[in-house]
N, C-alpha and C positions, 0 to 999 in steps of 0.2 A: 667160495663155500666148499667146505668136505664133503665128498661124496658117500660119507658113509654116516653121517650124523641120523640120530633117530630121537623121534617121538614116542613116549609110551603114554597110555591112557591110563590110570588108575584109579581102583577104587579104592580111596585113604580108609573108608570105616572099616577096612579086609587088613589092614596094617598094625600088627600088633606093638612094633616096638615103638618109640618115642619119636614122632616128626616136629620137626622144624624148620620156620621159614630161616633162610637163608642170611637176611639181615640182620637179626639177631643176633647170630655166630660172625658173621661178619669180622669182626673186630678178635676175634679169640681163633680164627685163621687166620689170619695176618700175623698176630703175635708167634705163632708157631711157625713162619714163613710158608706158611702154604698157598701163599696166593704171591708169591716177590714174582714180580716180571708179567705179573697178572692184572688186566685191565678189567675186571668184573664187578658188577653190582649183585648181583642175583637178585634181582626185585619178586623177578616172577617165580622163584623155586625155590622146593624145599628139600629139606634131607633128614636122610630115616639112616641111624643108625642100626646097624641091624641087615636083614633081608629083608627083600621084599617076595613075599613068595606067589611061586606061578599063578594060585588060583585069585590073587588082587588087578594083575595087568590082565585089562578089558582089550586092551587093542597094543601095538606094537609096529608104527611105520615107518620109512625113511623121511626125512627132513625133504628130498628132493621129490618126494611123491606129492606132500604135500602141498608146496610148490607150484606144482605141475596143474593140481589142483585148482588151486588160485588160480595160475594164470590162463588155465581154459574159461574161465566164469567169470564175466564181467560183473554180474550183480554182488558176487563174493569178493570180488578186489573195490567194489566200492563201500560195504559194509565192513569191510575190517581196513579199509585206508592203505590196501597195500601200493598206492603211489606217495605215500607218506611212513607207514610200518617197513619199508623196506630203501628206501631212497639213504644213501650212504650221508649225504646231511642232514637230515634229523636224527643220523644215528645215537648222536649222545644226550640231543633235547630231551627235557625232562616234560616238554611241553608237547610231542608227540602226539600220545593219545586224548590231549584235549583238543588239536586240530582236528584229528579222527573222529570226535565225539562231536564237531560243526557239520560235518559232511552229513547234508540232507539226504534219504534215503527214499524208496518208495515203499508202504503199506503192502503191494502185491508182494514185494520180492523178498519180504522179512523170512515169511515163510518158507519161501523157497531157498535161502539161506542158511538158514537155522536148520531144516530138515537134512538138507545137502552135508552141511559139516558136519553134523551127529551122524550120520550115517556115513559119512566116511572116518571118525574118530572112530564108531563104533564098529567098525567093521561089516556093516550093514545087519548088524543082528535085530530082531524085530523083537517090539517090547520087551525093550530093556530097563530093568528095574530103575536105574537108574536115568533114564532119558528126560522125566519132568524135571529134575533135579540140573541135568546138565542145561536143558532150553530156557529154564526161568534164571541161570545163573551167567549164558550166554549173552540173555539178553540185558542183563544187568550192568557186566563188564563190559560188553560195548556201545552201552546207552541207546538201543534200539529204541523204546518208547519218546524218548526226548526229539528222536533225528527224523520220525518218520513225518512225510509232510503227505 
């Protein structure tokens, strides 16, 4: 892993020029060889022509912080599957996050989950406009409701 890889948090409705997911263009970077020697999907990312300016990026971390993160939290390596989100053979299953999405969870620790990530995505800034918008969407893409037993 690089040491120097980073996560940025932002807010897309603060993005004035034109985003797009990744998949899409897909096919129209390849043509232009910008992807030759490259093993990429981008399933999860999108791209803004354009800038993206100071006042949209809410937060700004290293890849290894977050990490770090994970692996102090036992209840957050079982809610996001990271003995399966990160294990070098499931690297290329497409089936991944539906074993992720079988891993029973417990009711107490949704919360304590959800509050923990937002707060450390967001930098621990209090009521942020944005934070119902992040935990109802949190819980969506990791099927929290489905897992809790």
């Amino acid at each position: 892993m690089r040491k120097n890889a980073r996560i940025a948090v932002i807010d897309r409705s603060k993005i004035r020029q034109p985003v797009q997911h990744i998949l899409t263009i897909r096919q129209r970077m390849k043509a232009k060889g910008l992807l030759d020697g490259i093993k990429y999907s981008g399933k999860l990312e999108y791209v803004v022509y354009g800038a993206i300016e100071a006042d949209s990026i809410i937060n700004d971390f290293s890849l290894e912080k977050f990490l770090h993160m994970v692996a102090t939290d036992l209840q957050i390596q079982k809610v996001l599957g990271s003995s399966i989100l990160f294990d070098r053979k499931y690297q290329r299953s497409l089936t991944k996050f539906d074993m992720i999405r079988r891993i029973t969870i417990r009711r107490w620790s949704c919360a304590h989950v959800v509050n923990t990530v937002f707060k450390f995505a967001f930098d621990n800034q209090p009521d942020h406009p944005l934070e119902e918008v992040f935990k109802s969407n949190f819980f969506i893409d990791w099927a929290i409701d489905a897992r809790m037993e």
